[in-house]
N, C-alpha and C positions, 0 to 999 in steps of 0.2 A: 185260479186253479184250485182242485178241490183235493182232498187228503189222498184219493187214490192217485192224482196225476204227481203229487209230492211225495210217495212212498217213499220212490227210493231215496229222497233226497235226506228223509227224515229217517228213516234204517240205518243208514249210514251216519248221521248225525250221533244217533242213539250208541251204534257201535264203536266211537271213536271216542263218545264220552264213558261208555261201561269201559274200556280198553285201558281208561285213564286210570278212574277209578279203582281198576282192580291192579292196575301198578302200582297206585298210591297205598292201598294195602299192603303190597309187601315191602313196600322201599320207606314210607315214612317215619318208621323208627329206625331209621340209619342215622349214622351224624354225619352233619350236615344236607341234609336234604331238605327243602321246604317245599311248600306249594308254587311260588311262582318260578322259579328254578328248573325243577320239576316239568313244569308248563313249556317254559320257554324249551327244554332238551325235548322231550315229544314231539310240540309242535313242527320239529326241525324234521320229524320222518312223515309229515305231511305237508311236502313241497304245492302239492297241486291244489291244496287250501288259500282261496282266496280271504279279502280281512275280513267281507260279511261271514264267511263259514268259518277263519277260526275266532269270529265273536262269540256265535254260536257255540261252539262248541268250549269255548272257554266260561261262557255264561251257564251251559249246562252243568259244567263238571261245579262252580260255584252252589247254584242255586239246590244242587244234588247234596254236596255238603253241608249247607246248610240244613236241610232237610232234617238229614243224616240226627240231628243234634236231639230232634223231637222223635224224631223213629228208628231210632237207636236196632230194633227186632228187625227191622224191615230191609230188603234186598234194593241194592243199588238203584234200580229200575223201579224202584216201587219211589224211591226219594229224590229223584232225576222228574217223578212226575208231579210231583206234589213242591217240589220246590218251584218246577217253572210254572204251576196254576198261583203259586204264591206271586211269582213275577208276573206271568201275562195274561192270568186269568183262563177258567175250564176250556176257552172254545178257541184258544188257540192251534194252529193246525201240530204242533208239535205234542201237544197236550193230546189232544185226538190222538194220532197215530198211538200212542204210549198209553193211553185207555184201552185201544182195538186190543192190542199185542199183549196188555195186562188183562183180558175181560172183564174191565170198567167199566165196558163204554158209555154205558145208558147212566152213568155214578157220575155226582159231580162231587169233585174233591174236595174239601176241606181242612187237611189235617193242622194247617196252617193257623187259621182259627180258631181251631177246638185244643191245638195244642202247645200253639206257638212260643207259649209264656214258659214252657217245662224245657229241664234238662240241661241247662245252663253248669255250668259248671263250679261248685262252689257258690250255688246259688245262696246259700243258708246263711254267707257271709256277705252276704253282698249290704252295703247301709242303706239301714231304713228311710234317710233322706233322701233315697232317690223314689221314682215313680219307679217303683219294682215292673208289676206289669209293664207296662210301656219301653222298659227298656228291655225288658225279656225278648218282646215281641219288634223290638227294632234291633235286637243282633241275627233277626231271620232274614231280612232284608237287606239289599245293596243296599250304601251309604251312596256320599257323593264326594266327588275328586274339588277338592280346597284348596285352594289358590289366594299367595299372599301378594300384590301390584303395588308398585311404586305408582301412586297417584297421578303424576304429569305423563306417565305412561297408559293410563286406561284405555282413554279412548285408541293412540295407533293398535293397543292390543285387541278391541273389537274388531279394527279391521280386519288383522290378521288371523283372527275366528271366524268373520263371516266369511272369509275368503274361501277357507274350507267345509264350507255353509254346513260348520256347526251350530249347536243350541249356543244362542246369545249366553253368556255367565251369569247366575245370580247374583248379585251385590245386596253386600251386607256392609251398610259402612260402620265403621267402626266408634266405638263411644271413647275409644282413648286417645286416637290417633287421629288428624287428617291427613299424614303422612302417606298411608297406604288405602289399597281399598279391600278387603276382604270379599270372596268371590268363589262362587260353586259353577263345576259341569258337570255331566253324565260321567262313570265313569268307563275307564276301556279309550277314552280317546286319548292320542298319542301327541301329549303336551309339550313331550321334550323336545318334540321336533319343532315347535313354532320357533324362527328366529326371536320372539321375547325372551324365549326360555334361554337361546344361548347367549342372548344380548345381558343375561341378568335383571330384565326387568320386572322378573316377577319370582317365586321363590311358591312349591309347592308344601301347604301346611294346613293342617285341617285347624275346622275353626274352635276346637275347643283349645287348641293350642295359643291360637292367636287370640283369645276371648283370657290369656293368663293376664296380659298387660292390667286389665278389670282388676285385679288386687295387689298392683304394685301403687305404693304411695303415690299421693298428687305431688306431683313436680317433685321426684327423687334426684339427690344429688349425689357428686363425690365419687369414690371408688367401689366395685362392685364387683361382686366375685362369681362368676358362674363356676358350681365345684364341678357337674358331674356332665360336662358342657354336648359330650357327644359329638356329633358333625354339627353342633354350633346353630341349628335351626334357630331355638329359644335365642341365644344370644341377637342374632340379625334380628332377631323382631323385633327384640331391645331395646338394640342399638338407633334402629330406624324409629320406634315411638320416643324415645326419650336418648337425642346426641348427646348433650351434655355431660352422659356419664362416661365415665371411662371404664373400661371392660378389663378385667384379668380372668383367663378362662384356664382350668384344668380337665384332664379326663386321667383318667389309667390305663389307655389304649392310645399307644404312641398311633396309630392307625386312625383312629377316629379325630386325633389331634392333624392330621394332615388332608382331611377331608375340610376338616372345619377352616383347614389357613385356604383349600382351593376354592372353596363357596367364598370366605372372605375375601380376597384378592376380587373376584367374579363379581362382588358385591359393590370395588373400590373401597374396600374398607381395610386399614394394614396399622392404625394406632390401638393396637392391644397387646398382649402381652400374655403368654402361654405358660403351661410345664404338665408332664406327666406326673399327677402325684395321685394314690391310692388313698382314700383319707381317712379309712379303714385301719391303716398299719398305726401301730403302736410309739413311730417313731414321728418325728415334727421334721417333714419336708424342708428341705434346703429351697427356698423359692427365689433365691436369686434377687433380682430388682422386686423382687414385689411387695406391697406394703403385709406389715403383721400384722394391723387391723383394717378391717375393712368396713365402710358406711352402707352396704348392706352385701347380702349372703342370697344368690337363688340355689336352693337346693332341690335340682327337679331329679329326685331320689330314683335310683334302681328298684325296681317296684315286676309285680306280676301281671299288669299290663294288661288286666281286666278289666281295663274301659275302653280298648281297641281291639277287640278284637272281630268288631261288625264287617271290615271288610279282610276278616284272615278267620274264614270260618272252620279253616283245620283246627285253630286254636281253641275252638270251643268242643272237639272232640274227646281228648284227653284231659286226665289228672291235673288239675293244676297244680304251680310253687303255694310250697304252703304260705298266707299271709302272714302266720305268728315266725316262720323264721325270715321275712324279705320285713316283718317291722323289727326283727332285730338289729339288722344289718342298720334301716334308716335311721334306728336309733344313736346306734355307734356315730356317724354320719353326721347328725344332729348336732351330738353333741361336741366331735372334734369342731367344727364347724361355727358353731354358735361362739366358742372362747376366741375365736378370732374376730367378731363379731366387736366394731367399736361401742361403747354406750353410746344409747340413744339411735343405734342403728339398726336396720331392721334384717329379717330372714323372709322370704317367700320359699315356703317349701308345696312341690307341686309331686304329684304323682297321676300317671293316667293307669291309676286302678280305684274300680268301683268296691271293694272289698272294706270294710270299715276299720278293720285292722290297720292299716297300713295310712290311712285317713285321720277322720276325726279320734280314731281309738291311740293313734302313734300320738297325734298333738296333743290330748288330752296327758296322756303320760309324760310330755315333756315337759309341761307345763307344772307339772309336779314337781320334775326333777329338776329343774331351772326358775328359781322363786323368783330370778329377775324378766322372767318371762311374761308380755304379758299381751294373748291375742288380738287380735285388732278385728279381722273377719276371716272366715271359711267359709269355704262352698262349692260345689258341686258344679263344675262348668258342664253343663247337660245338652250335650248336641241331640240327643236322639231323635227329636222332633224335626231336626233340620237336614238331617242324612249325616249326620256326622259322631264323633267319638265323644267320651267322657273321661275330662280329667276333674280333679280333685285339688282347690289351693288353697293356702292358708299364709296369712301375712300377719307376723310376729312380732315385734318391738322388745327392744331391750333397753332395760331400767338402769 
């Protein structure tokens, strides 16, 4: 079929993703509103959308945002076209139609190319150890959906991939672990639903996440303290490369602490030990059973979270947190932190922001302030090449 026999299919397309669009204009500086929230209430007033058309249609309203980032002047429809020649190239029949209706037609697009690397947000901060370019140019594109597999589990999990004759998964095994297997698909595919996912056999987590094990010591022992544990991702990875440790986790969101015990439980996993403590406050937590000092500290720091935000492209539209007050906060952080901290034991502090501040520029400062400090390695876990995010970790020792 040729672009006049799919007009209307793609008019219609076009008008459900500009419809999107110009809601997310008025609604997304409300609180609480995000883009896939957002997504999921819309797409509930187009009942008669099958999954290929609200792929579509949820691909456009992405790949339009993104756009968005480098053609900031330019009208919804002009960035809806130039995002999807970014994704599927000039001669796709959606791209046509959206040339015709723009009088493009005879134009092939590039603004993707000529401008991909600009417009970033806080670009000026961003550390020079990263491949600047390159990663400019890979928050314009989809990433890919990360998956962390229990090992004796992979193969029944192929089955149950090709069952729904998806893309077999990329394997990436892993250099710290043969516990698990590290593992990319497309993303948009509906993972929760495979009985793996509800069996617990596998745990969704991008790879720069799972690439943190890479700078925790060779065979870490003893007690360990996740401070700022969240729903406990980081923790299960852990747990699962290195059993032997024992786990004591905190968050300051009783909320986030009861996500983290139902992934645990899911996991089979229940010898650890919890408390809501803020470790910010001025005062010294009541911790209950748990030890004073601890043989090592993962501090994966509240941060501004500018090194994910490849597949949250709203997030590269606005202002961002400034670096110099979110390295104050990690400093504070730090240093409660580190005095619990046994001799001779260590701290992994991680952040997934690409910003230097809050990186190499925080550890360097602490290292000042903590003469018994004394680095071991930092580095940039840099997905972008792989479809994935960038975090930031550095592993500590204490004299």
């Amino acid at each position: 079929m040729g672009i006049e026999a799919n007009s209307g299919r793609w008019r219609n397309r076009t008008g459900q993703v500009l419809e999107f669009l110009n809601l997310w204009d008025r609604k997304h500086l409300q609180p609480g509103i995000d883009l896939p929230s957002l997504l999921r209430e819309t797409a509930r007033k187009y009942p008669q959308m099958g999954s290929r058309d609200r792929k579509e249609w949820s691909d456009g309203v992405y790949q339009a945002l993104r756009a968005k980032r480098y053609l900031q002047d330019e009208s919804w429809e002009r960035c809806l076209a130039e995002g999807l020649v970014d994704r599927y190239g000039n001669d796709h029949p959606w791209v046509l139609a959206l040339k015709s209706n723009l009088g493009l037609a005879d134009q092939s697009l590039d603004a993707s190319q000529r401008l991909g690397h600009t417009g970033f947000p806080g670009a000026e901060w961003v550390s020079p150890r990263l491949d600047q370019e390159s990663f400019f140019r890979a928050q314009g594109r989809a990433g890919k959906a990360w998956i962390r597999v229990d090992a004796s589990r992979w193969s029944a999990l192929l089955e149950q991939v090709t069952e729904r004759s998806w893309p077999e998964p990329e394997r990436v095994d892993s250099q710290a672990s043969s516990s698990y297997v590290t593992a990319s698909l497309p993303l948009g595919l509906a993972l929760h639903t495979l009985p793996a996912y509800t069996d617990g056999w596998f745990e969704m987590q991008d790879w720069s996440c799972q690439a943190l094990v890479e700078l925790f010591p060779p065979q870490p022992q003893g007690r360990w303290l996740d401070a700022c544990a969240g729903a406990g991702g980081k923790t299960l990875l852990l747990h699962q490369a290195f059993p032997v440790l024992q786990w004591f986790v905190t968050d300051e969101r009783e909320s986030a602490l009861q996500e983290l015990s139902r992934r645990f439980q899911k996991a089979g996993w229940r010898n650890y030990s919890r408390a809501v403590v803020d470790w910010t406050e001025v005062f010294t937590p009541d911790l209950g059973s748990f030890p004073e000092r601890f043989d090592g500290v993962l501090l994966d720091a509240p941060c501004t979270g500018s090194g994910s935000w490849r597949n949250q492209p709203s997030n590269q539209l606005g202002a961002p947190l400034s670096p110099e007050s979110m390295a104050e906060k990690q400093a504070i952080l730090f240093g409660r932190l580190w005095s619990r901290l046994q001799p001779g034991g260590w701290m992994v502090y991680a952040t997934c922001s690409v910003y230097a501040a809050e990186n190499e520029g925080l550890i360097q400062k602490m290292l000042q302030d903590h003469p018994g400090a004394v680095l071991e390695e930092d580095r940039y876990l840099d997905g972008s090449a792989r479809g994935a995010d960038v975090l930031y970790a550095a592993r500590l020792r204490k004299t």
